[in-house]
N, C-alpha and C positions, 0 to 999 in steps of 0.2 A: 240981597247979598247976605243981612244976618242972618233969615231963615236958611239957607245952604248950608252956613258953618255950623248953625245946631247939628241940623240934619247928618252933617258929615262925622260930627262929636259924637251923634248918638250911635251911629252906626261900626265907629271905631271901637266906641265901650260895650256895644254885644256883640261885636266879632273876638272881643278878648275875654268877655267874660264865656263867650259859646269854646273858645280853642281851652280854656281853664276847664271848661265839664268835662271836654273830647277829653281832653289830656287826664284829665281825674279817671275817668271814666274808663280809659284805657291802660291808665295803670291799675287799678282795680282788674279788669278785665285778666291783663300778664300775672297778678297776683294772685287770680285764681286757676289758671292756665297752669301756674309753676305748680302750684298747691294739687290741684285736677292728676297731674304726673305723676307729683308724687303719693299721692293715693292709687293710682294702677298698680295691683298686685302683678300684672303682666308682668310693669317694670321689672319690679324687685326679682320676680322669678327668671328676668333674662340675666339683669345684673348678675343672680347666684349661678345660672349657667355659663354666663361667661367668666366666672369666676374659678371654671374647672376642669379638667383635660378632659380626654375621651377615657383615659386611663382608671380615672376616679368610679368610674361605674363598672369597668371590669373587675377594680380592684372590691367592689363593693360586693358581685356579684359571687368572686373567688373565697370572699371569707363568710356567706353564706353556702358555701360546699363545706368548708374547712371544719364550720363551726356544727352541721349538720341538720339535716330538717329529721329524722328520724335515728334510730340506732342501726339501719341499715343502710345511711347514705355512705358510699366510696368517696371519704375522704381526697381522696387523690384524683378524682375525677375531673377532665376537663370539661371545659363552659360547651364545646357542640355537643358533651355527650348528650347534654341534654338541651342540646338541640338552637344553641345560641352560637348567630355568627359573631364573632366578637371585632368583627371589620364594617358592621353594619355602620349605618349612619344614625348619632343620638339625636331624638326628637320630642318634643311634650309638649304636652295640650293638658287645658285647663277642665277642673271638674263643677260640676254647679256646686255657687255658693252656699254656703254652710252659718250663716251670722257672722259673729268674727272670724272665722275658720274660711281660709282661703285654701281648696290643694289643687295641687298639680300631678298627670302624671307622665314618667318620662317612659321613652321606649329606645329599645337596641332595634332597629329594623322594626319587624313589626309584632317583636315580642316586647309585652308590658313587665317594667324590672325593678322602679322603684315609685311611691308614691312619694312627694314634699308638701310639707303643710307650711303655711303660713299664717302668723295673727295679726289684727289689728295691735299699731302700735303708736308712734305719739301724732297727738296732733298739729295737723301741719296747716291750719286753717279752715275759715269756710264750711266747719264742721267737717271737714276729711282728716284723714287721718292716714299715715304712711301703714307699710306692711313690712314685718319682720319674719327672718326665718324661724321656725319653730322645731320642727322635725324632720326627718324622713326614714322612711322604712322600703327596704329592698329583698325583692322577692323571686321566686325560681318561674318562668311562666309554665305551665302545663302542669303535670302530675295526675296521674290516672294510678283509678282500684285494680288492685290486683285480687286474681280467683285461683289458689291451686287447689288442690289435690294431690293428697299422697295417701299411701296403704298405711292401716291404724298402726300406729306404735313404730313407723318412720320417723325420720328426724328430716326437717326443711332449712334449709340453709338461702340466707339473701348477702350475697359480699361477703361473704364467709360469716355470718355471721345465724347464728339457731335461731331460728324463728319459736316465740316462746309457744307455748299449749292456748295463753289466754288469746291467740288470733283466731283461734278454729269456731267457727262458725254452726258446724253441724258435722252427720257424718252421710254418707251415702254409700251404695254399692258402685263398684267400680265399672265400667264399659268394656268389656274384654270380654275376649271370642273362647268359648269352653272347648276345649275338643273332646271333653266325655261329661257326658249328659249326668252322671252324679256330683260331678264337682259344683264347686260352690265359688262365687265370682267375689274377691276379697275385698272386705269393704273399706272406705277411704276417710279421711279426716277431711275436710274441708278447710283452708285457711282464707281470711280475708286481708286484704293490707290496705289502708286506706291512703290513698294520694301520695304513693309512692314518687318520689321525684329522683331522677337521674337513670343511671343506667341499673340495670337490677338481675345478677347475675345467681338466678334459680339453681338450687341443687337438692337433693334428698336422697336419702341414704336407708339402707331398709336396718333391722334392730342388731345383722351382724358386718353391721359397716358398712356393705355393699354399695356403691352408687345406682340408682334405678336410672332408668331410661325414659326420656321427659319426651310427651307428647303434647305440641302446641294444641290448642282447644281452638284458642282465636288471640287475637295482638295482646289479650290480658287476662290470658285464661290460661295456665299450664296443668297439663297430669299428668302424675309420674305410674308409670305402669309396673309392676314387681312380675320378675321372669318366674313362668309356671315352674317353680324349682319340684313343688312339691311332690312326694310317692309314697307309695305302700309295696310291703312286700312278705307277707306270711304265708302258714301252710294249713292246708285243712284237707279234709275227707272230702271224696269227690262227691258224696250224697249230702252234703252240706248246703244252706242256706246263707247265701253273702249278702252281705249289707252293707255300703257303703252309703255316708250320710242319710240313709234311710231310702236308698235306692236300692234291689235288689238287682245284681250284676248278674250277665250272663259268663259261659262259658269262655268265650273271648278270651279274657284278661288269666286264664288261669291253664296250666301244662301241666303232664306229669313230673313229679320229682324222680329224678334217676338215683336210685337208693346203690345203685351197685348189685341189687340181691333179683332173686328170680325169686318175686312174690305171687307171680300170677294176675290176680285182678284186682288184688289189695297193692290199693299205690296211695301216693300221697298226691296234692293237687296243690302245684305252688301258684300263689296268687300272687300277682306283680300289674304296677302300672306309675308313670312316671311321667312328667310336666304336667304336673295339676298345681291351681292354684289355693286351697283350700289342706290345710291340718286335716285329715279325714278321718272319719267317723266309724269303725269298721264294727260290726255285728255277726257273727256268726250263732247260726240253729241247727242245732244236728238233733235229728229224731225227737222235733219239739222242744227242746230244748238249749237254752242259753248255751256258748261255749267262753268258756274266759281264756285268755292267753298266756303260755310262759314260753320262755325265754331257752332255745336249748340248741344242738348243732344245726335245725335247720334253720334257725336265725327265731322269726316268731312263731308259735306255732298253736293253733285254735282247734285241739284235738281233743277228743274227751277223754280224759285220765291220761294225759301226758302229764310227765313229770320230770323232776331232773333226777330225783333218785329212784329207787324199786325196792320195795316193800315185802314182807312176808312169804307168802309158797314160793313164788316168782322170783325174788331174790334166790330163797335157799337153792331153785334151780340154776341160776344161771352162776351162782359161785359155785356150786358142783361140775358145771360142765368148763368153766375157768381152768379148774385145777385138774379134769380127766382130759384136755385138750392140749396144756401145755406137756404133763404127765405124758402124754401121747409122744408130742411132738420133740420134747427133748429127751425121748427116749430112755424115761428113768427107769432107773435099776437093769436097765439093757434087756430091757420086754415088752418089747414094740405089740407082742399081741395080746398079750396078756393086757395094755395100757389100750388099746384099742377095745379089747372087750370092754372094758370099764366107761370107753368115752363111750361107744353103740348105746348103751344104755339112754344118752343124753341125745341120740342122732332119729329122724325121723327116716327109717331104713327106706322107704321108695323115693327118697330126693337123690337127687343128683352130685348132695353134697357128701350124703353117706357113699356114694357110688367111688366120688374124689378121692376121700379119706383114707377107704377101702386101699385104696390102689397105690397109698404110698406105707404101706407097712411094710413092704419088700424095701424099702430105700432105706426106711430109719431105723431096722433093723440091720444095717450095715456099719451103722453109725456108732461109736465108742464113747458114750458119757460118761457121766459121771458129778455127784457136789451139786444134784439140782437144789438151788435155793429160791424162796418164794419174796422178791423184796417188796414186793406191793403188787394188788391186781383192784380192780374198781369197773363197777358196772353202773350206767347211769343214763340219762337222755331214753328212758322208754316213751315210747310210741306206738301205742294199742293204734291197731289197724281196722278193726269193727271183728266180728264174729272167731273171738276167740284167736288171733294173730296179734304178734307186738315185732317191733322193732327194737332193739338196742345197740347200744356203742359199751362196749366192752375194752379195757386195758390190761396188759400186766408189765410187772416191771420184774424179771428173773435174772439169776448167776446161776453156769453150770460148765463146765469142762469138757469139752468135743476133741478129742483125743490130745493135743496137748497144747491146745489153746484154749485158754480162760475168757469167757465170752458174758456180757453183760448185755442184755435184751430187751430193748423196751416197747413195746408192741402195741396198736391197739385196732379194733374189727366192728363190725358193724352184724350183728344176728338177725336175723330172722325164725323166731319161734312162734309154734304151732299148737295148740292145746286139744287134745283129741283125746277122746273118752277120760274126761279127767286128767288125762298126762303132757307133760307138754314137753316140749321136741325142737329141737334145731335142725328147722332143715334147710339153710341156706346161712351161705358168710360172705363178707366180702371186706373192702377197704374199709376206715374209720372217717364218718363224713369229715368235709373240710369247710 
């Protein structure tokens, strides 16, 4: 019977001392459990998420528009433009561990919008240690390179905004269809933009303001094309040699110029042609030789010995025949034939214009002048025709008395003279080119 009561003693005192380990044993365990939790960075990163609306991440998203990722983001842009539903559902997942650096990242749908870092922070037992917020950084998802093209010395425009010179990349020849085989296809600037984000509203303008007209390449590729404005438009001798940017042109591009006069086979040859894209180059060769250009009624003119004024014999002729024509015509001193012999001298007698002239001395010989005054006359714009022929433009400015009206005259004609055995001759007239 006393061996039973040991037995029962000793079994009572290790059933209390074995419930004292559990019990030690098991609060240890809860102590490290609580401690275990609060080291999960998970935790703390749900705690910070439930610590924040849906709001907070638009609102995060909206001040990295505002504040801008480049000088050509559209401030006022909204979050689909680029491409963000803002009804999406927020979600985030954790990145591999970093040492003390714990991050997370969160997403709008299934666009990635902001990274949270986390550090180790104090200790919570057990050698663990809790996690505190540290940072976060919010970002645009996408953004893609941009490639334009525009014609050199354009101006490119993103959101209203000039794209500087330092984006140009290179330069290239443009892709455009010539419709004449001299021209020259205008070359382009290249721009690069790198990780442009949002919407990106391309424009280019050519160097007198013009808007050009944008051809997609591909989703991020734009060229801007410049309309063939370009032209030419001079005059030269039909036996001349054209050159345009070092292409020699044929007859095509070129017609006679209508002078008004009956010149016969000496004509002028106006050269014209229009939507090119290319400043061109033009070269004329008459009889081996260079021609340079000036400026005179028939706009440019690439003629040899054109000029705007007239020189020496030539001159002295065509102000002789000024003053025996008006002399003629306003019937001075009331000797229509007598002023007529004097102009004949200046007329080439087989034209058809001596024949005209001829035939109105009977009319202006009816006529009562009187007080011819010379208030200005001017010869100028000649135009050598090849083999001794010129053209000019002739004016005068006269007062004179046609029976008892006072008459102020300002006139101007266009000649055609002839040089034959040394003498030279008028033997056509007509209107003063316009």
């Amino acid at each position: 019977m006393k061996k039973k009561n040991i037995f029962l003693r000793s079994l009572i005192i290790y059933c209390l001392v074995l419930i004292v380990i559990i019990g030690a044993g098991l609060f240890v365990l809860n102590r490290f459990l609580v401690s275990y939790e609060a080291s999960r960075p998970d935790n703390a990163m749900e705690d910070f998420m439930a610590a924040r609306e849906h709001s907070f991440w638009i609102d995060g998203l909206n001040k990295l528009v505002a504040d801008g990722f480049n000088e050509f983001t559209k401030a006022d842009a909204a979050l689909s433009d680029f491409g963000i539903d803002e009804n999406a559902e927020i979600s985030w997942s954790s990145l591999p561990d970093e040492g003390d650096m714990k991050q997370f990242v969160v997403r709008l749908g299934s666009s990635r919008i902001c990274t949270l870092s986390f550090v180790a922070g104090e200790d919570v037992g057990f050698g663990l240690n809790d996690w505190r917020f540290a940072d976060w950084e919010f970002y645009m998802p996408g953004g893609s390179d941009i490639s334009i093209s525009a014609p050199t010395g354009s101006t490119v425009h993103i959101n209203g905004v000039q794209v500087d010179k330092s984006y140009i990349s290179g330069l290239a020849d443009m892709d455009v269809s010539l419709e004449h085989s001299f021209d020259i296809a205008p070359e382009a600037e290249l721009y690069e933009i790198k990780d442009m984000m949002g919407p990106a509203e391309i424009k280019a303008f050519d160097t007198n303001g013009v808007e050009l007209n944008a051809q997609a390449v591909s989703a991020h590729e734009v060229a801007f094309l410049p309309e063939p404005v370009g032209s030419f438009s001079f005059c030269a001798l039909p036996d001349s040699q054209i050159y345009i940017n070092g292409t020699e042109i044929s007859d095509e591009y070129c017609s006679p110029v209508d002078l008004g006069l009956d010149t016969g086979d000496n004509s002028v040859m106006l050269y014209e042609c229009s939507r090119l894209y290319s400043d061109c180059s033009i070269r004329v060769v008459h009889d081996g030789q260079e021609v340079y250009p000036i400026a005179n009624a028939l706009g440019m003119c690439y003629i040899p010995g054109a000029s705007y004024t007239v020189e020496g014999e030539l001159a002295e002729f065509i102000e002789g025949f000024i003053y025996a024509y008006v002399d003629f015509s306003a019937d001075k001193n009331d000797s229509a034939r007598a002023n007529f012999a004097a102009l004949s001298k200046y007329l080439l007698k087989d034209s058809e214009f001596y024949k005209l002239t001829a035939d109105t001395i009977e009319n202006i010989a009816w006529a009562t002048t009187k007080g011819l005054q010379y208030n200005s006359i001017d010869y100028y714009d000649l135009i050598p025709l090849g083999n001794d022929k010129y053209v000019c433009s002739i004016s005068y400015d006269i007062s004179y008395t046609l029976g008892s009206d006072d008459l102020n005259v300002k006139s101007g004609n266009l000649i055609f003279i002839e040089k034959i055995d040394g003498q030279y001759y008028v033997s056509a007239m007509g209107a003063a080119l316009q």
